[in-house]
C-alpha positions as CSV (number, residue, x, y, z in Angstrom):
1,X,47.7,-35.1,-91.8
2,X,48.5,-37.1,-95.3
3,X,46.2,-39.3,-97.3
4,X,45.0,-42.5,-95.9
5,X,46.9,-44.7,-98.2
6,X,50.3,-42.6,-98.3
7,X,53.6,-43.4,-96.5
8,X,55.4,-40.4,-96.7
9,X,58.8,-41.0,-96.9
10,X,61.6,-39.3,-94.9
11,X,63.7,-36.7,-97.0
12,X,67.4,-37.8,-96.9
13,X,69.0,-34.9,-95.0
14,X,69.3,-34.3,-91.8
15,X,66.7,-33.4,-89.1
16,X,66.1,-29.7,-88.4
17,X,66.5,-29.1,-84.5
18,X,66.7,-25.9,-83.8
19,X,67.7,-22.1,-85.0
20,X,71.4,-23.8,-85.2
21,X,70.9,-25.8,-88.1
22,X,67.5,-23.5,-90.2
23,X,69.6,-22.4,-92.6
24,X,71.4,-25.2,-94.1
25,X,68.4,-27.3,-93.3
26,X,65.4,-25.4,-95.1
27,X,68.1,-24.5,-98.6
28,X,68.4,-28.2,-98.6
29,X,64.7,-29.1,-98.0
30,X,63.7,-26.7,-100.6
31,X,66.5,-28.3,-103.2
32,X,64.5,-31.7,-102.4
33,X,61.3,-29.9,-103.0
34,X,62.3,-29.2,-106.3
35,X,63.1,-32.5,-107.1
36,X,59.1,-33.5,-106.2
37,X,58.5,-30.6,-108.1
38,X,56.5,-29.4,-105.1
39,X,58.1,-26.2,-104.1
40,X,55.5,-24.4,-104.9
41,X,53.3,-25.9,-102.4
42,X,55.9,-23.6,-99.7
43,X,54.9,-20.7,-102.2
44,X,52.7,-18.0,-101.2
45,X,50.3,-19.2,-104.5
46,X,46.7,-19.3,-102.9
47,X,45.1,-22.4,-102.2
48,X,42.7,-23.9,-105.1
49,X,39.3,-23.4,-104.6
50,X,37.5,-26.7,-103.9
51,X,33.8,-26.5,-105.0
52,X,32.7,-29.3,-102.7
53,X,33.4,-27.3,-99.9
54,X,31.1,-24.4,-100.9
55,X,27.7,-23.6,-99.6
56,X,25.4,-23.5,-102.3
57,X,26.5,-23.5,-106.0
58,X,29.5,-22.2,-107.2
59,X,29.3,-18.4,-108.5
60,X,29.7,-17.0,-111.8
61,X,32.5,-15.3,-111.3
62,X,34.9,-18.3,-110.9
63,X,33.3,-20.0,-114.1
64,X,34.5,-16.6,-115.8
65,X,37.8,-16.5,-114.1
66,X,38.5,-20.7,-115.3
67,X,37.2,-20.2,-119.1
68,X,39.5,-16.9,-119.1
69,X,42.7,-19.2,-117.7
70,X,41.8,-22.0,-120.4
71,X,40.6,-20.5,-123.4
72,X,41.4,-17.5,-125.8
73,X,38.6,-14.9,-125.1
74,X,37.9,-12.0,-124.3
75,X,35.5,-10.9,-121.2
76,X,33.0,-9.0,-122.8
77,X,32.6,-12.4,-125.0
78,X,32.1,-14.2,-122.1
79,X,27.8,-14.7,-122.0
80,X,25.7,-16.0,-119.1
81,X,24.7,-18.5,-121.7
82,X,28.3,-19.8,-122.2
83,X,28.7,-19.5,-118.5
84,X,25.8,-21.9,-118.4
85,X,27.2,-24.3,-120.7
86,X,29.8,-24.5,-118.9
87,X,29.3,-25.2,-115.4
88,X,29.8,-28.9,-114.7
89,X,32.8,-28.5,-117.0
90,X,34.5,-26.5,-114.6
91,X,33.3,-27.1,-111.3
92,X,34.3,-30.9,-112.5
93,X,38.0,-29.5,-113.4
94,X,38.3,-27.2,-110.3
95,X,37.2,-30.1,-108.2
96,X,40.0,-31.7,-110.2
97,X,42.7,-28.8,-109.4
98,X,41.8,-29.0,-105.8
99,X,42.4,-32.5,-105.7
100,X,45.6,-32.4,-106.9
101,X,46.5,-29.7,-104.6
102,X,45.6,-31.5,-102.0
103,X,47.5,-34.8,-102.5
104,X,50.8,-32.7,-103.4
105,X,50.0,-30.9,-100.1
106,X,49.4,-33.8,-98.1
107,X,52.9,-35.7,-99.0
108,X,55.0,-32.1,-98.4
109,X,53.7,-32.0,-95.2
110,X,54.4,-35.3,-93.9
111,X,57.7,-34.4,-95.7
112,X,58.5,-31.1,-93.3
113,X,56.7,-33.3,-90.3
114,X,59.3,-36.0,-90.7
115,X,62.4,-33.8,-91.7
116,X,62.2,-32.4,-87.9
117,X,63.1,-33.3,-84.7
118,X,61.2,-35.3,-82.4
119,X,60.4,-32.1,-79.8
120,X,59.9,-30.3,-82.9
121,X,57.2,-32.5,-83.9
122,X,55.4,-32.4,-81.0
123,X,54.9,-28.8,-81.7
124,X,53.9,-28.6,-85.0
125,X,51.3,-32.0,-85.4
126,X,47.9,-30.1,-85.6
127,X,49.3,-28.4,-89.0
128,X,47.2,-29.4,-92.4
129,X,48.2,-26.7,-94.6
130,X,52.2,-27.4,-96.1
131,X,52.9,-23.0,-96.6
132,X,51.2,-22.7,-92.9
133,X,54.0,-25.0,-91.3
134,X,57.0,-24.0,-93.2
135,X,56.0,-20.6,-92.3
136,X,56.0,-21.4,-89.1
137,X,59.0,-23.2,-89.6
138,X,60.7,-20.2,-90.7
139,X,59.7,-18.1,-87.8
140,X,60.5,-19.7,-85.0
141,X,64.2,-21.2,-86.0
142,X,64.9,-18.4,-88.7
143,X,68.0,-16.1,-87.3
144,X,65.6,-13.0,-88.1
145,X,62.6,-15.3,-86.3
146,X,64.6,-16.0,-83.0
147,X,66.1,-12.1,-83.1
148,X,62.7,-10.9,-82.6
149,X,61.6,-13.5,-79.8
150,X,65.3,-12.8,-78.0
151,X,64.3,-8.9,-78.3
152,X,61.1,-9.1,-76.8
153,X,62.0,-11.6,-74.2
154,X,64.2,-9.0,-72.9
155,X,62.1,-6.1,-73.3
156,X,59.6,-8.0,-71.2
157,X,62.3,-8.9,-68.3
158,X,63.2,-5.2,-68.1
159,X,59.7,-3.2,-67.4
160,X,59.1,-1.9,-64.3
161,X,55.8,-0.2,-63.3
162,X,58.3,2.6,-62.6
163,X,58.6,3.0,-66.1
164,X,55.3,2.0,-67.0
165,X,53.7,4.8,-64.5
166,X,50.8,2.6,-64.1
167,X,48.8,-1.0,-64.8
168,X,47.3,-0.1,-68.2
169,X,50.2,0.8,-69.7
170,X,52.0,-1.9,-68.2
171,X,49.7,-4.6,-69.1
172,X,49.9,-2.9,-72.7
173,X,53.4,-3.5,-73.3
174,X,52.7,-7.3,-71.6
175,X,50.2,-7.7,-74.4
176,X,51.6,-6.2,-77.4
177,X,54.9,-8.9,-76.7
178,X,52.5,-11.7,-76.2
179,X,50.8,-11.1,-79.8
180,X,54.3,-10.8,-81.4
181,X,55.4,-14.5,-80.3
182,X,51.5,-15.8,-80.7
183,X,52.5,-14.1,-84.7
184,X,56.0,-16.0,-84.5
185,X,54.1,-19.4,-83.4
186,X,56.3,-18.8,-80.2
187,X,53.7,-20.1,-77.2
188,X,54.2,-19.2,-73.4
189,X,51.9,-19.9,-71.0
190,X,49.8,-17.3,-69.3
191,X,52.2,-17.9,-66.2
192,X,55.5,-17.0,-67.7
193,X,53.3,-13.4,-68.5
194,X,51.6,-13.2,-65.0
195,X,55.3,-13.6,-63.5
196,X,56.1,-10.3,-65.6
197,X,53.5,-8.7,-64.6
198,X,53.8,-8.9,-61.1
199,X,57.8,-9.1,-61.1
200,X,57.2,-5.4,-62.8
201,X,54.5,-3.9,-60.2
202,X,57.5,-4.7,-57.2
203,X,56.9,-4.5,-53.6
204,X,54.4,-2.5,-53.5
205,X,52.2,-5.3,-55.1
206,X,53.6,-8.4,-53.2
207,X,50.6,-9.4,-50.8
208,X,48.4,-9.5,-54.5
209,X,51.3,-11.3,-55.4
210,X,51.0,-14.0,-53.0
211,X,47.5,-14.4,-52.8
212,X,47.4,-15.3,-56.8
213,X,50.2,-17.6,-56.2
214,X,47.8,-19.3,-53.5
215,X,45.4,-19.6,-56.7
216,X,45.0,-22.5,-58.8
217,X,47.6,-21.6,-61.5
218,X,45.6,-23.5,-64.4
219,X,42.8,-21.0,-63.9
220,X,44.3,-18.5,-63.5
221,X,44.4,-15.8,-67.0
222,X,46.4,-13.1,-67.4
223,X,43.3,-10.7,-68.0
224,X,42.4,-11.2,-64.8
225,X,45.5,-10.8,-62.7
226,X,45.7,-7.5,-65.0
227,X,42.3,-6.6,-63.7
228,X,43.2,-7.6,-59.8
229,X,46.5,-5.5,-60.5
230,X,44.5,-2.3,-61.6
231,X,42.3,-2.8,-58.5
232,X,45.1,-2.9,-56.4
233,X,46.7,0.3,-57.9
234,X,43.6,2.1,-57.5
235,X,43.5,0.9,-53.4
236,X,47.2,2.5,-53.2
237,X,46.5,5.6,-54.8
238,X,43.4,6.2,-52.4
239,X,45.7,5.0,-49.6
240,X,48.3,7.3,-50.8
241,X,45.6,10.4,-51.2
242,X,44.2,9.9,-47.6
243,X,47.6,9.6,-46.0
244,X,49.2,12.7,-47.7
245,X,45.8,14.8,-46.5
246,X,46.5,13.5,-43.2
247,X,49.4,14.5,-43.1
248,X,49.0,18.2,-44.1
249,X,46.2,18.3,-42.1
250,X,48.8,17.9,-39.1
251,X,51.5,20.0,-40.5
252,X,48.8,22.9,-40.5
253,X,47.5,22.4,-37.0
254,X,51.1,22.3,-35.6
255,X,52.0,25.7,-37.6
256,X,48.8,27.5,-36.5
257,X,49.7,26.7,-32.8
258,X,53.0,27.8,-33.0
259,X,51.7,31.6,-34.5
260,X,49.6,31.9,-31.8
261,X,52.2,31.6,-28.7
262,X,54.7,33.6,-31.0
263,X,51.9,36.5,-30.9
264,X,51.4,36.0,-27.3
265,X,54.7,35.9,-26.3
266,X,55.3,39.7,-28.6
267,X,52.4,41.0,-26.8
268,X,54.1,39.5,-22.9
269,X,57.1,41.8,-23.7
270,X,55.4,44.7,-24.5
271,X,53.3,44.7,-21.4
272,X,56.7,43.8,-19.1
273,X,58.4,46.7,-21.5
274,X,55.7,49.3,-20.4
275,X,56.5,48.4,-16.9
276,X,60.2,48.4,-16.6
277,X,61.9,51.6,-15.6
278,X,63.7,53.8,-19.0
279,X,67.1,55.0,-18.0
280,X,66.7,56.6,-13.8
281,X,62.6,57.6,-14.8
282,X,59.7,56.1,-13.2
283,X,56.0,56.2,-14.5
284,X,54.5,58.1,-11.2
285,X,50.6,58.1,-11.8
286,X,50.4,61.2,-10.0
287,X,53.4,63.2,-11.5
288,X,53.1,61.7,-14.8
289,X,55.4,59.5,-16.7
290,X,58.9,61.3,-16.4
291,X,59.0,61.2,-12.7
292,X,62.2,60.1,-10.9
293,X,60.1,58.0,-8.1
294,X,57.6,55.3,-8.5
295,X,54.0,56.2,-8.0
296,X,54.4,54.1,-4.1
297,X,56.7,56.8,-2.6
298,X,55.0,60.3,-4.1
């Protein structure tokens, strides 16, 4: 993380902890940057290039850029010839840049790294470049930082798959927070997001639910509960779409025997009509049917 021979030392402030103490912390840590004269290593200048990191030679184009930067010329007097000449010169002062950089780099970092807390430190140890860790720095314990976690960590507690309408859209919005707090340098694992997921999808999805919490929870991804989920849904919809045919399959059945004793039972009165006496008259088949005696006693 620093140079082999450097001791960093400790900057004499106190130790930044948490999102309660970024503001006055970083204002003073950049006022002790000053003093190094190495605030600019926090700057957003680009990194030196180092020529013995490049494959191959170094291009032309960064000769012409360095004799612009040191001398009084102008481009179009700028020749491959005098490019030429002047290779070694500046790949040996670039190389010299870099170097520099590098050394100021090294002793800011171990600055930052030793100007935190202990469980701060043990998130931020893999860092090499200074601007890389204060900007994490920034994120994670700056008020605007932590306002954006806070928001998101609530937006996530909040969906439902009743709002979602379905797994894709639901393991969207699951994805989209995750990439703002991997921007923020603000880790979960995938188990805080699977335990979103399925605290979203609701009863519905609570066998799925158990069997992945019968699963070995350092294999398991959140890419493939989403795909298990999507399966799922796709099992309840066709279990839904069978059911509801079934359903109107009986309804219809029941309604078509109903019409057919209604129709019988219209046509039952109209035969017992036909034979039930009008008024005093009976039908007489031999006197025809205005007769005042039944066709038995003509």
């Amino acid at each position: 993380m620093y140079g082999p021979t450097e001791t960093p030392q400790r900057p004499k402030h106190a130790l930044l902890t948490g999102k309660e103490n970024w503001a006055t912390w970083s204002k003073a840590f950049n006022i002790y940057l000053i003093t190094k004269n190495n605030e600019d290593i926090i700057s957003d200048n680009p990194i030196p290039l180092n020529p013995s990191a490049l494959i191959g030679e170094i291009g032309n184009d960064h000769i012409k850029e360095y004799i612009l930067d040191t001398e009084e010329i102008e481009e179009d007097k700028i020749t491959s010839q005098k490019i030429a000449a002047n290779k070694k010169k500046v790949i040996k002062a670039l190389q010299a840049k870099y170097d520099e950089w590098k050394k100021r780099n090294n002793e800011t970092l171990g600055e930052i790294f030793y100007g935190c807390s202990t469980s701060i430190q043990s998130l931020i140890g893999n860092y090499r470049i200074a601007k890389e860790l204060w900007d994490f720095l920034e994120k994670s314990y700056s008020s605007t930082g932590m306002a954006i976690v806070d928001t998101e960590l609530f937006k996530l507690e909040d969906l439902s798959y009743a709002l979602m309408k379905n797994v894709v859209n639901l393991a969207s919005a699951i994805n989209k927070s995750k990439e703002t707090f991997i921007g923020l340098r603000y880790i979960c694992p995938d188990a805080y997001y699977i335990h979103i997921l399925f605290k979203a999808l609701g009863a519905p999805y609570a066998s799925l639910a158990r069997e992945i919490r019968q699963q070995d929870i350092k294999k398991l991804t959140l890419s493939d509960c989403i795909s298990q989920a999507h399966t799922e849904e796709v099992s309840i919809k066709q279990q839904d779409t069978t059911s509801s045919s079934t359903t109107a399959s009986a309804m219809n059945t029941s309604k078509g025997k109903g019409k057919g004793k209604g129709n019988n039972k219209a046509k039952d009165t109209q035969s017992s009509d036909k034979k039930k006496p009008q008024g005093n008259r009976f039908h007489c088949n031999n006197c025809g049917p205005k007769s005042f005696h039944p066709s038995a006693t003509c």
